[in-house]
N, C-alpha and C positions, 0 to 999 in steps of 0.2 A: 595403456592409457592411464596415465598420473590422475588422480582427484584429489581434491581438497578441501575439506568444511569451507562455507559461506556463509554468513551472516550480517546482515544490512538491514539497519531502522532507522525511519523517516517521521519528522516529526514539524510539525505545519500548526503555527498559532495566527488564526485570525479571528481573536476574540473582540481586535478592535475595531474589526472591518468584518463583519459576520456576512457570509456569501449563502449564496443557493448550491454552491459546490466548492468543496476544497481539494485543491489537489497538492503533488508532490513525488518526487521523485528520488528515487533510493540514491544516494553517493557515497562513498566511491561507486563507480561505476565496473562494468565487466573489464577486467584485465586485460591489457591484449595477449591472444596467442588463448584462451581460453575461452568456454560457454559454462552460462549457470546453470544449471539445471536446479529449477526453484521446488521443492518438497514443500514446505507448509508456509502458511502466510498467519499470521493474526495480528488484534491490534483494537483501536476503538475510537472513533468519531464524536466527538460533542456537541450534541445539539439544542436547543433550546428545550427546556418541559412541555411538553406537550407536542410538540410536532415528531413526526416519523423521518424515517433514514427512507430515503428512497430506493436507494442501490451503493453498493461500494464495491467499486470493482481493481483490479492490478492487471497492465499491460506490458508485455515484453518481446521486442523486435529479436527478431531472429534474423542477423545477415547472409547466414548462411546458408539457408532455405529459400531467403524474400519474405517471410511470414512475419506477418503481428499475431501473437494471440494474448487473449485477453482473458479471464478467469474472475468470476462473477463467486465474492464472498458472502456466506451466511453472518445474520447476525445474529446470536446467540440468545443475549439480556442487555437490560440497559439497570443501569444503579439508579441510586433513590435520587431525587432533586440535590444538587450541589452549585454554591454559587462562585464561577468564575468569572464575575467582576468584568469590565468593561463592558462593549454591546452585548452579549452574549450573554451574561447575567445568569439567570439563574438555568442550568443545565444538565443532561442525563450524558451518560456517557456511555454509548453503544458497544459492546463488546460483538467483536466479529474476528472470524478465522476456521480455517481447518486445513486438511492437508489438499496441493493443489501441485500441476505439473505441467510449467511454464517453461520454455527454454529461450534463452536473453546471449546473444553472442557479447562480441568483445565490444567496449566502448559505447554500451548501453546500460541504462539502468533499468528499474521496473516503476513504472507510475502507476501511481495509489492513487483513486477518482471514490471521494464518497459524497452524495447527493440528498439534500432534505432539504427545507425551507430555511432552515437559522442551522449550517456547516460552520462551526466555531475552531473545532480543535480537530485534527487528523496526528493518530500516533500509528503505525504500523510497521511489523517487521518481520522477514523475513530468512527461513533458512534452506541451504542445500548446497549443492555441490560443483563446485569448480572441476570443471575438465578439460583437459586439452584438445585446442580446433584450432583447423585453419582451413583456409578458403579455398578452394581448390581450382 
């Protein structure tokens, strides 16, 4: 079975449209004729001063089982008050990740879901390994 390094980051600005949830999805997406096998995730969510990250979580379909699974990340720290400008203003920037093992067949990506009252910024990225699959 052939493998190959993976590495995909996703990066979602709605600092001018500030939601209760920002999401995004990794592209490129899985190759055909291969599955990812995703090792570690991190990355960091901005959310207004004062409010909390609810949940941030990474989803990845598997067609070759029929399964979604989804993988629920730690947030770590959040940095001192910084101001990014439009609605979102003045803001913390939630550092989140660790290692996680998520399997994403061909012509999927991994969606990034992180949740607080003022979701501004979403940067996340992740690494692992390409292997060869086919559907049987």
């Amino acid at each position: 079975m052939a493998t190959s390094g993976f590495a995909v980051s996703v990066y979602v600005d709605n600092r001018e449209n500030v939601t209760t949830a920002i999401t995004g999805t990794t592209s490129p997406v899985v190759p055909v004729g291969k599955m990812l096998v995703v090792e570690h995730m991190s990355g960091y969510v901005a959310v207004r001063e004062g409010d909390a990250v609810d949940q941030i979580s990474a989803t990845g379909r598997d067609d070759l089982s029929g399964t979604t699974g989804t993988v629920y990340l730690p947030v770590h720290f959040a940095s001192r008050p910084l101001n990014f400008g439009g609605q979102l203003g003045v803001a913390c920037m939630h550092q989140f990740g660790g290692p996680a093992r998520l399997y994403v067949s061909a012509g999927n990506g991994v969606d990034f879901r992180a949740d607080a009252n003022s979701a501004g910024i979403l940067k996340a990225n992740l690494v692992g390994s390409l292997i060869d699959a086919t559907i049987a």
